[in-house]
N, C-alpha and C positions, 0 to 999 in steps of 0.2 A: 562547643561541646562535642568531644566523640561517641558516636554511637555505639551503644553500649554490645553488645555480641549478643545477646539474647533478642535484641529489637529489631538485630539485621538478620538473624535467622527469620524472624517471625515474618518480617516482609519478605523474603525471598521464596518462604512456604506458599503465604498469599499469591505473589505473582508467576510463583511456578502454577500454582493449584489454578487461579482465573485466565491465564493466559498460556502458562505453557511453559513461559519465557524464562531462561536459565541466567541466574543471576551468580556467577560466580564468587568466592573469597576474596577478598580483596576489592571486592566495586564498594566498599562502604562510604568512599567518598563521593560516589556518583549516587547512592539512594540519598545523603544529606543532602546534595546539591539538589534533586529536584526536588524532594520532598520538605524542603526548609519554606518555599515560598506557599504549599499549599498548607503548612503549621500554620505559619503568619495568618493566612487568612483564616484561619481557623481560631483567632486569637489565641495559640499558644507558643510559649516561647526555644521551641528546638523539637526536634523530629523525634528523638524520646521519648518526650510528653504525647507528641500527634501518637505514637505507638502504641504508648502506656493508656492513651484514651479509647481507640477506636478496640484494643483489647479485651477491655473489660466494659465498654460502654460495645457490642457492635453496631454497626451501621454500616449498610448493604453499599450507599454512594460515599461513604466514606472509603471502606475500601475499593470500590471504582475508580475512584477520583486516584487513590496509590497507584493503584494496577498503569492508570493511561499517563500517570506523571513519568514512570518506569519504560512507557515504551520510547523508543525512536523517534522522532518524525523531520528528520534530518531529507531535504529534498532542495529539486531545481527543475526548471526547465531543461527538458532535452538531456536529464542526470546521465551521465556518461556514451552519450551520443548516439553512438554503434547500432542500440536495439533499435533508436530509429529508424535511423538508415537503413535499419536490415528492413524491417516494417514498409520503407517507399521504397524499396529496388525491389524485393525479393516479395517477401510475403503477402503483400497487396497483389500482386501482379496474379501471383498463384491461387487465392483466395478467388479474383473475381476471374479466373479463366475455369475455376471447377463449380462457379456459382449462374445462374440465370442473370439478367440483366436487373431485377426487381427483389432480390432473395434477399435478407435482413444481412445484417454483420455483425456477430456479438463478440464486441472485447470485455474484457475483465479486467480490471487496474488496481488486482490486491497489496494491501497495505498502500492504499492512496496519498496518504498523510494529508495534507491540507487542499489536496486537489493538483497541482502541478502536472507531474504524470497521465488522468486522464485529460486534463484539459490540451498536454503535449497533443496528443494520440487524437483528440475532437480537430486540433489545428491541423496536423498533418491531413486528415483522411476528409477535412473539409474544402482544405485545398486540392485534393487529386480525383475527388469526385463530386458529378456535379448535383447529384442526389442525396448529398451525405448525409443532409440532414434530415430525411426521410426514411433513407436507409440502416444507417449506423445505430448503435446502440451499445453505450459505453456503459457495465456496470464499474462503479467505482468505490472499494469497501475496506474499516480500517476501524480498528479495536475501538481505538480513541472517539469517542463521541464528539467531541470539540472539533477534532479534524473531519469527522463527517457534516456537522455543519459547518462548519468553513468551506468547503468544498459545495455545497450548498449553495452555498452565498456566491461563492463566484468572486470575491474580492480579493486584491491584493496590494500590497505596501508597494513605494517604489522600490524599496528596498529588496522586494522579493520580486518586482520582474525586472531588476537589474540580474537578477541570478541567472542568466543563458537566455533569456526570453529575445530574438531580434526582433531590434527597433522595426523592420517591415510587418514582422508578423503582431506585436505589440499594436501597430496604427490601425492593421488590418481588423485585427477581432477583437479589440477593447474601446472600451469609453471612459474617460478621467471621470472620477464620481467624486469631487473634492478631494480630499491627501490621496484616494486609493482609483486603484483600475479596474473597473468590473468587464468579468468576458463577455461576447453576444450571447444574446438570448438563443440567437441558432445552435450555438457549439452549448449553451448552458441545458438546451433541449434533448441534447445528445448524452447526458451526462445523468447518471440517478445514482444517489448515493447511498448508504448504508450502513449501520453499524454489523461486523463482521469478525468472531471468534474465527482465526484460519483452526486454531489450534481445537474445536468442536467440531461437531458435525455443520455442515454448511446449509444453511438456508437452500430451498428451491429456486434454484435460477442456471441459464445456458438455456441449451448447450453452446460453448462458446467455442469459435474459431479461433479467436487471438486471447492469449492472458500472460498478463504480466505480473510474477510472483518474483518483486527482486529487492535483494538487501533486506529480507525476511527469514529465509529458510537461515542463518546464519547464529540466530539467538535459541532457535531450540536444537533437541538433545535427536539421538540418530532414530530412536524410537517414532517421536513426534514428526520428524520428516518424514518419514517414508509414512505413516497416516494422511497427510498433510499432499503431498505426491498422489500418494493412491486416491482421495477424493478430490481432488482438480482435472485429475484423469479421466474419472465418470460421468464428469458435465462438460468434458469436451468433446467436440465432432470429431470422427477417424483421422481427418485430415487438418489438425487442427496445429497453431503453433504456441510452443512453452517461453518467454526469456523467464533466465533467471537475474540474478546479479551475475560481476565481472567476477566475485569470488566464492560463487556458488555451482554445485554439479549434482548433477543425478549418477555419475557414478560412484559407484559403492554406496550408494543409497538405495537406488530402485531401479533395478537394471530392463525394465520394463520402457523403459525411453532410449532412442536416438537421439545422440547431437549430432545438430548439421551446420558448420562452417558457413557462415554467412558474409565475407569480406573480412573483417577486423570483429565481427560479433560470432556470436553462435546462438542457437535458437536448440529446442526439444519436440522433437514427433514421438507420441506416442507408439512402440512396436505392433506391428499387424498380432495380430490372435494374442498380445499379451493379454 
């Protein structure tokens, strides 16, 4: 059945209105596809009816449940390598030469999706320091309620640490728990999760040294960025550092950041007295 044009306006209201997120003309194949499977459960038969229901019937996790089917959660280990890299040569180095021996570390790992990403960031920084798990302190935060407990959990399919995970570091920081992997309790201790509107005002937390905002700022409108920019800015330290994605920038958004060339990456310092 095709969706009818009044029922893909209506979702797209919804998920601009709860998240932000801009859902262009023409994605009507892609609200069927995810939204067919939460109809099903729903015992009804096509995305239509799921529309035509929660409409006129409201229901607050009915529309939740639309909103998180709607976002992304497309992820890997070590997802395009480079911000790591830049993370162990560059930004660590810099971080603990302007820090005390003892001083905390606060990453940020927005739009976490099922955990991946902070758990990269707990494996790296637990390998280079030998305090880390004392020290570090990884928030990890992401629309989806499902992906913030999964990330939680700590578990993963072979399927997903075949995704970039290497076989040394997979031996080193997991345990087979029957079909799935679960991470150490030390890097799971590093790690607190959250559910997190980027697209609202942000909870209380930082200020944070390192944050990682990537393959997000790309679904909302130039308004919503530059909000979205301006308060990630406010909970970080003067010397703090930004990745974005590979096809994301802060220029002609918020000219209020530096990029700085990091090997094959690039990272964001916020400008003095902006």
């Amino acid at each position: 059945m095709t969706l009818p044009a009044t029922s893909f306006d209506w979702v797209r209201q919804l998920v601009h209105r709860e998240s932000a997120i801009v859902l262009q003309p023409g994605k009507e194949y892609l609200v069927e596809a995810r939204l067919l499977p939460l109809a099903r459960s729903m015992g009804l038969p096509d995305v239509g009816r799921l529309v035509d229901t929660v409409r006129t019937r409201p229901n607050p996790d009915a529309n939740r449940r639309i909103v998180e089917a709607l976002t992304t959660n497309e992820t890997s280990w070590f997802r395009d390598g480079d911000p790591f890299t830049a993370l162990s040569t560059t930004v660590l180095p810099a971080l603990l030469a302007g820090r005390g021996p003892a001083e905390p570390l606060r990453i940020w790992s927005a739009a976490c999706s099922s955990g991946q990403e902070p758990y990269t960031i707990a494996m790296l920084l637990q390998d280079a320091l030998p305090n880390a798990a004392a020290r570090v302190s990884i928030t990890a935060t992401d629309i989806s309620r499902e992906m913030v407990e999964r990330t939680r959990a700590g578990r993963f399919s072979q399927l997903e640490v075949n995704r970039g995970l290497p076989a040394p570091m997979l031996v080193r920081h997991f345990t087979r728990v029957g079909n799935e992997w679960e991470v150490a309790p030390a890097l799971r201790r590093m790690v607190t999760a959250s559910e997190c509107n980027l697209a609202a005002p942000l909870p209380r937390m930082g200020p944070f040294d390192v944050v990682y905002l990537r393959n997000v700022l790309i679904y909302f409108d130039l308004a919503t960025k530059q909000a979205i920019l301006r308060r990630v800015r406010e909970i970080m330290r003067p010397d703090c550092w930004l990745f974005l994605g590979a096809a994301e920038t802060t220029l002609g958004v918020d000219d209020s950041w530096e990029r700085v060339v990091i090997g094959r990456s690039s990272a964001y310092r916020p400008l003095k007295g902006a």
